[in-house]
N, C-alpha and C positions, 0 to 999 in steps of 0.2 A: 309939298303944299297940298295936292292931292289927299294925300294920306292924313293929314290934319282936317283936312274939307270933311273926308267920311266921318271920322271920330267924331265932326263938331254934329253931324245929320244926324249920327246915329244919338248920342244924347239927345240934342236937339227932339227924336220921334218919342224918348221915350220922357222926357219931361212935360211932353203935352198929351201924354197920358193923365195928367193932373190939371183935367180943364175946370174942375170944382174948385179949385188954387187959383187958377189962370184965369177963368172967366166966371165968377159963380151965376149969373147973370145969364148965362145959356139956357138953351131950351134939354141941352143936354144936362148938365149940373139940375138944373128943377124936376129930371126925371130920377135923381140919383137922390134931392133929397124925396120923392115921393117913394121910391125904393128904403130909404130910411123910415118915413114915416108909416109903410106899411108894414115892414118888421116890427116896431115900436106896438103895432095893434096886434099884430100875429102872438106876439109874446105877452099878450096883455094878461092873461092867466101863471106867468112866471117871469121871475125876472130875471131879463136876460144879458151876460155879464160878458160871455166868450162867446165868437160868432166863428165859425169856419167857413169860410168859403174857397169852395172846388167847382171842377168842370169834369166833362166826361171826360176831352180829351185834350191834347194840347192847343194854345193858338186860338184859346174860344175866348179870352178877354177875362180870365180870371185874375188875374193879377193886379189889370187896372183897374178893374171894378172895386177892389178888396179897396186898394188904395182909396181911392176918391169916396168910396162909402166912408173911409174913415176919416178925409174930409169933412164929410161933411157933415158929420157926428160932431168932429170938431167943433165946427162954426155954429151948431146948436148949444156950446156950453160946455160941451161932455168933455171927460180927460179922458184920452183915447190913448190906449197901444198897438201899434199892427204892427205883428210879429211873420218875418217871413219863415215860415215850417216850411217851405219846399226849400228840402237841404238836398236834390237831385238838380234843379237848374232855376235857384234864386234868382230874381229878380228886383226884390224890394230895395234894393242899394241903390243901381241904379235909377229907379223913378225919382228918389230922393238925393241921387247923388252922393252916396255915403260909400266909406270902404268898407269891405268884407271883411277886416281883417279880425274879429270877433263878434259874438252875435248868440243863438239859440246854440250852436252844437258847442260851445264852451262852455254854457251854464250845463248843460243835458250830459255832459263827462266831467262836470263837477272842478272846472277850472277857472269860471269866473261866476260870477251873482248878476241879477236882475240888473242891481244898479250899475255893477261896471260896465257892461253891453247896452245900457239904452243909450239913443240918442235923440235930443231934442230935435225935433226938425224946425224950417222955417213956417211950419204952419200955427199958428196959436195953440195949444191944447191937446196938441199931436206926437207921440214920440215915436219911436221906430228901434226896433230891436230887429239887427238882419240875420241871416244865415249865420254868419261864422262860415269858418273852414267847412267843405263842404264830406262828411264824413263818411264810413264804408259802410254805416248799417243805419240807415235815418230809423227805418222800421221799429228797428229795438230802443233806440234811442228815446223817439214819441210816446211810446208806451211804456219808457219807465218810470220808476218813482218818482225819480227829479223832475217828471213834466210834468207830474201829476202836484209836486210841490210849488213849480213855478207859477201854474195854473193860481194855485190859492195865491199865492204871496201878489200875482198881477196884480188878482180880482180888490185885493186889500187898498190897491193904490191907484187903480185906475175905476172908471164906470162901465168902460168896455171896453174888451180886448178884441182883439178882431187878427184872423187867422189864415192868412196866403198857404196853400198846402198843395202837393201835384194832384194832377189830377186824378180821377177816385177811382178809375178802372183801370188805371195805368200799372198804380202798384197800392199795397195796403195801407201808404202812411196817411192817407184822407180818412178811411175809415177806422183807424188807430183812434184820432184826434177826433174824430164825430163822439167816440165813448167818453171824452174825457170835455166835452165842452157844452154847452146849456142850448146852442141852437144848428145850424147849418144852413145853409144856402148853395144853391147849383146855378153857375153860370152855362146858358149855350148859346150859340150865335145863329143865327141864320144864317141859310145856304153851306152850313158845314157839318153841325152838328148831327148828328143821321137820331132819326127817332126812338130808334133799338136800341144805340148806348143810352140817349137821355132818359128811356125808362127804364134798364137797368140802374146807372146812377140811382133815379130816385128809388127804387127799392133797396139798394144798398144801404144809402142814408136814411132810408126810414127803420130798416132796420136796428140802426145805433140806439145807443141813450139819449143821444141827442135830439131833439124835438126838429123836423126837416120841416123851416119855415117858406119853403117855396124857389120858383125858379126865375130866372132873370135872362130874358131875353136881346141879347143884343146885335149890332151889326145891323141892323134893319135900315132899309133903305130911306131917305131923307123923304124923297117924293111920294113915299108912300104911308110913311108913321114917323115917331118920333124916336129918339136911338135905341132906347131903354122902355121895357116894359118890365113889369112884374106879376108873375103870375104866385098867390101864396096859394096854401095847401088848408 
């Protein structure tokens, strides 16, 4: 019984990772759609199709941010894909409750297509392609041709794609996927995040192809602001 009580907490923490689903009507979801609506102006000189968002380090809220921004793109209209690219320690199954059992690294070794790995999820507008088995070289993987084909064939079917990846200082596969995508974003949290990585990060990502449309502040205390800020570039 015990051991059934954890399992249900542990879903349970991370399905309310999706309070843009849950509640959209929060003060927290209206900071995630003004997080959307200031991307939407940051790119207003190109149009922006792939989004990647990373952190500096682990534990800073990149994962659920990815997710609920692609809520809430959703709820705008958009036909959304969030694809989890962190093939080191996925997470996008679980928020959505999906198996792992295929995903990005079957299509990236050429064993299945876009459309055998999506999955519709319960959100209107929203699909979800997860990890897959999680493989011995993500690195090489992100930067080959087949990601650079799946890129196109997304962008053909959805309005955005939107991109979960490890974090950017960890190892190279953030900065792989910055060259290959049309914007980026940097999640950091308060009381964790140290200043020295966050501005490393951003000089990583500016460095890319990718255009670095700003950083997202979260974990901030209730008493004092609201959860979510965004700072663009």
């Amino acid at each position: 019984m015990a051991r059934n009580r954890k399992k249900n907490q542990s879903k349970n923490s991370k399905i309310r990772h999706l309070i843009t689903k849950m509640n959209p009507r929060s003060p927290i979801a209206e900071q995630f759609r003004t997080v959307r609506t200031n991307l939407q102006f940051s790119s207003a000189d190109h149009e922006l199709k792939s989004l990647m968002v990373t952190s500096s380090g682990p534990s800073e809220g990149k994962s659920s941010s990815a997710a609920n921004l692609a809520v809430v793109y959703a709820q705008q209209g958009k036909k959304v894909l969030l694809v989890d690219s962190d093939m080191r320690k996925p997470t996008v199954h679980y928020t959505f409750r999906l198996d792992n059992l295929s995903g990005l690294s079957n299509i990236l070794v050429g064993d299945a297509s876009l459309q055998d790995t999506v999955t519709y999820s319960d959100v209107e507008n929203l699909d979800v392609i997860a990890c897959g088995p999680i493989p011995p070289n993500p690195s090489e993987l992100l930067g080959s041709r087949r990601m650079e084909q799946f890129i196109k064939e997304a962008k053909m079917a959805y309005d955005i794609i939107l991109f979960d990846t490890p974090p950017v200082l960890a190892v190279t596969d953030a900065q792989i996927l910055a060259n290959l995508c049309d914007g980026s974003m940097l999640i950091v949290r308060s009381k964790q995040t140290e200043y020295e990585s966050a501005e490393k990060s951003i000089d990583v990502l500016q460095s890319s192809t990718a255009k670095f449309l700003g950083t997202v502040l979260n974990g901030v205390e209730k008493k004092k602001a609201n959860y979510y800020y965004y700072y663009g570039t």
